[in-house]
py3Dmol code that shows the C-alpha trace and the ligand (Angstrom):
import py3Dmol

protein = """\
ATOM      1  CA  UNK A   1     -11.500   5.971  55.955  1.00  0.00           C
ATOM      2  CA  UNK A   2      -8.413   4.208  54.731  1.00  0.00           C
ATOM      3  CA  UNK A   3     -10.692   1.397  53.138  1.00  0.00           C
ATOM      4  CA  UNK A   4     -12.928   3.681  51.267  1.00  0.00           C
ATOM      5  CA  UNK A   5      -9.526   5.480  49.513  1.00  0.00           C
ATOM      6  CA  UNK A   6      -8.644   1.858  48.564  1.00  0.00           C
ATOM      7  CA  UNK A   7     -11.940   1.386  46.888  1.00  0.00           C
ATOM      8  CA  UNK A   8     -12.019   4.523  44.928  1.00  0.00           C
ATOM      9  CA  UNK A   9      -8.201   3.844  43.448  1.00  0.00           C
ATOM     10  CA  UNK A  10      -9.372   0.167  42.863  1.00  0.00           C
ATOM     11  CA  UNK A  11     -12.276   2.016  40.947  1.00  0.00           C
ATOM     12  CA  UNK A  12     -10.359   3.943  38.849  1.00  0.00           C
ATOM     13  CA  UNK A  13      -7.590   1.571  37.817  1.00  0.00           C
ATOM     14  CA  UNK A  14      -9.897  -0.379  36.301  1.00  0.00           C
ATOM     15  CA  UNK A  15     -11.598   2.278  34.608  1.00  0.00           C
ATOM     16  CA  UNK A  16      -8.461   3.099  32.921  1.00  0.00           C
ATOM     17  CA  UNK A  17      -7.857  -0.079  31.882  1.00  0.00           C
ATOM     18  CA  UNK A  18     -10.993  -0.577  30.434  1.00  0.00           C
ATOM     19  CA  UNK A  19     -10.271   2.310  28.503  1.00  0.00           C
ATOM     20  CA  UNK A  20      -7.176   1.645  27.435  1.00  0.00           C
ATOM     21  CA  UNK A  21      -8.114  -1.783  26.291  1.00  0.00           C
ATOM     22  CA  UNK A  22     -11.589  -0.525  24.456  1.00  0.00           C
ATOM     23  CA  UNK A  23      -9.248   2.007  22.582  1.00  0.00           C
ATOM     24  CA  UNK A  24      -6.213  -0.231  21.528  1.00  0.00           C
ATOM     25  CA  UNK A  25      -9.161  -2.736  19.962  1.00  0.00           C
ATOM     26  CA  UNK A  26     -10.857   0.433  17.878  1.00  0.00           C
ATOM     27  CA  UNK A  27      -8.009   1.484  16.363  1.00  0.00           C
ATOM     28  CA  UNK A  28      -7.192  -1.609  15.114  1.00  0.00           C
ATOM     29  CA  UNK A  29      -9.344  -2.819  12.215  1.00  0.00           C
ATOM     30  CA  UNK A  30      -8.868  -7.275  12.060  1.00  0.00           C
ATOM     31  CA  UNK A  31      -7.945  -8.087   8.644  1.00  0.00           C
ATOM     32  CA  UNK A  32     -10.517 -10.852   7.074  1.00  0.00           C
ATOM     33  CA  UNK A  33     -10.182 -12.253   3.293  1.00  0.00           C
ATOM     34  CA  UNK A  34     -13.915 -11.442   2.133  1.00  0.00           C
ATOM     35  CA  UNK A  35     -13.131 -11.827  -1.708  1.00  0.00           C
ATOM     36  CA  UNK A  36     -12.363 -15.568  -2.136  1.00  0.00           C
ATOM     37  CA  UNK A  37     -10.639 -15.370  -5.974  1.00  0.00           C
ATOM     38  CA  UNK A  38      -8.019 -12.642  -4.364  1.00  0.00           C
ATOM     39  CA  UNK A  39      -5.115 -13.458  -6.907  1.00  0.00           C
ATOM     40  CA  UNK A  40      -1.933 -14.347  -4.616  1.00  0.00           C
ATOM     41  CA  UNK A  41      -0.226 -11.134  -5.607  1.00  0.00           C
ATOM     42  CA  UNK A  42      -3.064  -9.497  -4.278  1.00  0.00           C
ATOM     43  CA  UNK A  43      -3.465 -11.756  -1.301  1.00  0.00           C
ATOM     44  CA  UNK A  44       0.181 -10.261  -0.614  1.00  0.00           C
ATOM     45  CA  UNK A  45      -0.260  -6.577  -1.091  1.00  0.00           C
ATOM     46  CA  UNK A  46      -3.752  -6.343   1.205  1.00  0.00           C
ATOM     47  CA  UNK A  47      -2.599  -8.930   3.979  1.00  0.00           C
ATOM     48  CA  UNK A  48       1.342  -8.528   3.813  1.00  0.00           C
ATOM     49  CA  UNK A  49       1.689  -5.184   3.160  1.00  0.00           C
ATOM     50  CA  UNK A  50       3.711  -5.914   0.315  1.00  0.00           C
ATOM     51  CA  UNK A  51       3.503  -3.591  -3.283  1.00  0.00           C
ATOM     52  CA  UNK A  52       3.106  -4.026  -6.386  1.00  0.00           C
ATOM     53  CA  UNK A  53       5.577  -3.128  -9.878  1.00  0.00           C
ATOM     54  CA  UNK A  54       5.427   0.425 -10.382  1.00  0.00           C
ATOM     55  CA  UNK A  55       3.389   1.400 -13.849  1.00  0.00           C
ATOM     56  CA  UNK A  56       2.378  -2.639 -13.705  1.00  0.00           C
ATOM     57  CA  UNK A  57      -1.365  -1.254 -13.255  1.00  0.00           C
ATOM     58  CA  UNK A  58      -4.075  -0.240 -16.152  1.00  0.00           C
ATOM     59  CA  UNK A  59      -5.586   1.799 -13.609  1.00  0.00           C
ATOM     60  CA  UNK A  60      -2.639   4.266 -13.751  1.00  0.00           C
ATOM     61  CA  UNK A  61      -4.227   5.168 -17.283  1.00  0.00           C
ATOM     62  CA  UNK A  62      -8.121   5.095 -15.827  1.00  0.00           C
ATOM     63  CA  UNK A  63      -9.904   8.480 -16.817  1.00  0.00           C
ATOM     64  CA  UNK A  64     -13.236   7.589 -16.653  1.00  0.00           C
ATOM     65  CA  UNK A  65     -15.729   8.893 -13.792  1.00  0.00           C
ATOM     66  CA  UNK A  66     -16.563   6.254 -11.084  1.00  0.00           C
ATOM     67  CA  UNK A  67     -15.717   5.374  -7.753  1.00  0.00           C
ATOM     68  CA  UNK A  68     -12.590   3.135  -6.836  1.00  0.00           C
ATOM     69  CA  UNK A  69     -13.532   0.005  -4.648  1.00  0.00           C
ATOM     70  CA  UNK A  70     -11.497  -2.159  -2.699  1.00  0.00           C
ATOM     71  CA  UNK A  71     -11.110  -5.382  -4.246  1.00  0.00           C
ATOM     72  CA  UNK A  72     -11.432  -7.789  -0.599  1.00  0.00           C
ATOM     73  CA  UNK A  73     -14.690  -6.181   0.628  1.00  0.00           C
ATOM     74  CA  UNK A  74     -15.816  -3.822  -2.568  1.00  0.00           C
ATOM     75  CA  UNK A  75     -16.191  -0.591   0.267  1.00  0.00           C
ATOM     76  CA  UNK A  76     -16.118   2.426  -1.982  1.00  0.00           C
ATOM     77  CA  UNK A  77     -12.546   4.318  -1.084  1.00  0.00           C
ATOM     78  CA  UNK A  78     -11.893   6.906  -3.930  1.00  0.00           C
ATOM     79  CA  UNK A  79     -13.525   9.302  -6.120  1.00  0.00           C
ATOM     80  CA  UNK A  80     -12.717   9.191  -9.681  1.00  0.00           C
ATOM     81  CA  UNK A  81     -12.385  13.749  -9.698  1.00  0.00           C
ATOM     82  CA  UNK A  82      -9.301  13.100  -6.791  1.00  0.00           C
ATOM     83  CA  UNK A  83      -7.652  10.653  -8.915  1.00  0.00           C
ATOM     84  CA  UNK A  84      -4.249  12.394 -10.621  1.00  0.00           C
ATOM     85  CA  UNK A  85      -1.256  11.564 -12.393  1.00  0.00           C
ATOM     86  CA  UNK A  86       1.653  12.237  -9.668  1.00  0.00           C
ATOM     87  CA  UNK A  87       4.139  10.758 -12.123  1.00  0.00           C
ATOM     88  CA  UNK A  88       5.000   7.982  -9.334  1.00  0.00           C
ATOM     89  CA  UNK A  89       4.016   4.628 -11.369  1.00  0.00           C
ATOM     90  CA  UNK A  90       0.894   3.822  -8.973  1.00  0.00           C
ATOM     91  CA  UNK A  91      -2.506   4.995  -9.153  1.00  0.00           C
ATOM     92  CA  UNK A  92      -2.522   8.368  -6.667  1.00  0.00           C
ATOM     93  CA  UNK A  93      -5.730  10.182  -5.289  1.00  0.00           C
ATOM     94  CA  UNK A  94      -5.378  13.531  -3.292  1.00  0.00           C
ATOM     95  CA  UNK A  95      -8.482  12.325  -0.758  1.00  0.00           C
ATOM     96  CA  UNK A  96     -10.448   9.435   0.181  1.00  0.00           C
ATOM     97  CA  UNK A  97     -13.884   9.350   0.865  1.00  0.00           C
ATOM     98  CA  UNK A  98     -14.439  10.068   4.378  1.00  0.00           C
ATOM     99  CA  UNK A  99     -14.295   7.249   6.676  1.00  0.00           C
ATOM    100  CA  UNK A 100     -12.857   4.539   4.081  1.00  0.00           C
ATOM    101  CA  UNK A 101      -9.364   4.124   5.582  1.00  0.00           C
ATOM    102  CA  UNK A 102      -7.362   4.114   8.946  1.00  0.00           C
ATOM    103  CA  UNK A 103      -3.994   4.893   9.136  1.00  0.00           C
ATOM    104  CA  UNK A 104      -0.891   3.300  10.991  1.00  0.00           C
ATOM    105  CA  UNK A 105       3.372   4.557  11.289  1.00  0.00           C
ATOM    106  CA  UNK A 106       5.058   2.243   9.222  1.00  0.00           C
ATOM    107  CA  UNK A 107       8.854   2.248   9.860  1.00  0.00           C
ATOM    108  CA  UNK A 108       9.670  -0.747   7.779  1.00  0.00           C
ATOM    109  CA  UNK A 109      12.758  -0.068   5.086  1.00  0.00           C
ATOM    110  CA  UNK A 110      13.942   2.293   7.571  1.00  0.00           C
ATOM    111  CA  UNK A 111      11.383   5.072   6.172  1.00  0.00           C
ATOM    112  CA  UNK A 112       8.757   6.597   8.685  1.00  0.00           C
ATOM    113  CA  UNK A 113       5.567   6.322   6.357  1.00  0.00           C
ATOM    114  CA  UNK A 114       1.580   6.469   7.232  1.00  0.00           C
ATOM    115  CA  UNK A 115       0.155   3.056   5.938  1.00  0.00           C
ATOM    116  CA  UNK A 116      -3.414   2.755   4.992  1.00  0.00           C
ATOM    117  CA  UNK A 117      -5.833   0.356   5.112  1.00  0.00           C
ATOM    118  CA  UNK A 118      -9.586  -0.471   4.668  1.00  0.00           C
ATOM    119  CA  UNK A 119     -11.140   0.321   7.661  1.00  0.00           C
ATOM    120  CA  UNK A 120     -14.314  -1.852   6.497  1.00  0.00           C
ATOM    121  CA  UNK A 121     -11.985  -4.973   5.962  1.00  0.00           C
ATOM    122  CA  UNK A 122      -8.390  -4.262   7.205  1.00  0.00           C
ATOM    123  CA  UNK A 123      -6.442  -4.595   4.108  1.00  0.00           C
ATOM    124  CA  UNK A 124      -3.443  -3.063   3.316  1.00  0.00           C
ATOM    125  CA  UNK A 125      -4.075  -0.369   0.465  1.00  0.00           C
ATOM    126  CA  UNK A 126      -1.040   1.908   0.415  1.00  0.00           C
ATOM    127  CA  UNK A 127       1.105   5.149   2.037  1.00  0.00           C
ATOM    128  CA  UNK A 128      -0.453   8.566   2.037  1.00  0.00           C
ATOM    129  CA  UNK A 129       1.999  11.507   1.522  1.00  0.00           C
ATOM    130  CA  UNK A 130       2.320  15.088   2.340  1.00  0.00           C
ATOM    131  CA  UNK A 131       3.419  16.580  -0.927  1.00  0.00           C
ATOM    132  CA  UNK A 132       0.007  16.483  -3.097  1.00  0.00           C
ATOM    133  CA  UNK A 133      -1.353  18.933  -5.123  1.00  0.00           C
ATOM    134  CA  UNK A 134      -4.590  19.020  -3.274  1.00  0.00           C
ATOM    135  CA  UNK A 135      -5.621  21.744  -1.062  1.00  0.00           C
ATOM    136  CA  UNK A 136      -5.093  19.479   1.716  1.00  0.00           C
ATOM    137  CA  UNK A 137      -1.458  18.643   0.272  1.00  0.00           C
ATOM    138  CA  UNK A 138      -2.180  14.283   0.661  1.00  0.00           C
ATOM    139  CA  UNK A 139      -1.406  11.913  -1.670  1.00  0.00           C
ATOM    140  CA  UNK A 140      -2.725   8.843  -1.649  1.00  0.00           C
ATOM    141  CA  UNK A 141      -0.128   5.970  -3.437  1.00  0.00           C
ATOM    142  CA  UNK A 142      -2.511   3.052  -3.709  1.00  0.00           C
ATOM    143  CA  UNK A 143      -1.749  -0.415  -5.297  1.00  0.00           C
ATOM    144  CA  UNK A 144      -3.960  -0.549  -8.071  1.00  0.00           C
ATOM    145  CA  UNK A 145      -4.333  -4.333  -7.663  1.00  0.00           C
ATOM    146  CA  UNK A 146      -5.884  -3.470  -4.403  1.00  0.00           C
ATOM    147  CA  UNK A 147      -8.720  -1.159  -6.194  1.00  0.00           C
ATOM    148  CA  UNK A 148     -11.606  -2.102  -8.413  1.00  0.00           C
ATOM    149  CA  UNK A 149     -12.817   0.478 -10.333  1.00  0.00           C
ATOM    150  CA  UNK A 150     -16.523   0.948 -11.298  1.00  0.00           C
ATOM    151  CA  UNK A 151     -17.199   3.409 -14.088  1.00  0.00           C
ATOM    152  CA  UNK A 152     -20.632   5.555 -13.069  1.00  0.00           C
ATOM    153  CA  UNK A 153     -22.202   5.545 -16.741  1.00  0.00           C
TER     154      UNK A 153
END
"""
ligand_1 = """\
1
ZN
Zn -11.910 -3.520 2.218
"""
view = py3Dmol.view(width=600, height=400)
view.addModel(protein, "pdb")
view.setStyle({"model": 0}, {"cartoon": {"style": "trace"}})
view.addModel(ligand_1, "xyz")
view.setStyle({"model": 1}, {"stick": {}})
view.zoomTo()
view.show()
């Protein structure tokens, strides 16, 4: 009797630590330079989480119709029609196309912030907001360095 009770906990504890392991390794995307001519300042932003100048990208004055890319693995992240001006110096989207980033807390600079990344390639892309304009109120504020844009005509 006793012996079978041990069994069944033994059972179980790994069971939960399978799970818990299997889990912790999902939601963690490995980060892997794909694009070999990444300028260093890129190189920075995707892999250090660091950001660039504000208004130092064109792409804050991009109007055209395309699809944003990242710029490591060239996974298609952002529509041109939820692209707006949020006034904020980097290029800001109100949504992302579904599946194209995970999200982590950041507390760094003693802020609580949701960072984004690729979830095809891990890089670092930018914070995502609650005060956009969208109907579900995100804002995306992506690096532009970190995007690629591809006009559709
Ligand atoms: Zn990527």
């Amino acid at each position: 009797m006793k012996r079978r009770k041990f069994i069944k906990v033994g059972c179980s504890c790994l069971f939960i630590s399978y799970f818990f392991s299997t889990s912790f390794a999902s939601s963690n995307t490995p980060k892997k330079i794909i694009n070999k001519s990444l300028s260093e300042k890129q190189k920075n932003i995707m892999f250090n989480e660091g950001t660039e100048r504000r208004f130092s990208s064109p792409l804050n004055y991009e109007k055209r119709k395309g699809f944003y890319h990242c710029a490591n693995c060239d996974a298609k992240l952002f529509k041109s029609d939820n692209k707006y001006d949020s006034g904020t110096g980097w290029p800001s989207f109100t949504e992302a196309l579904p599946g194209a980033f995970k999200t982590k807390i950041d507390y760094s600079f003693g802020m609580k912030r949701t960072e984004y990344h690729c979830a095809n390639c891990g890089a670092h892309h930018g914070h995502v907001f609650d005060d956009g304009p969208g109907k579900n109120g995100k804002r995306y504020c992506n690096n532009g360095l970190c995007l690629i844009f591809k006009p559709s005509d």
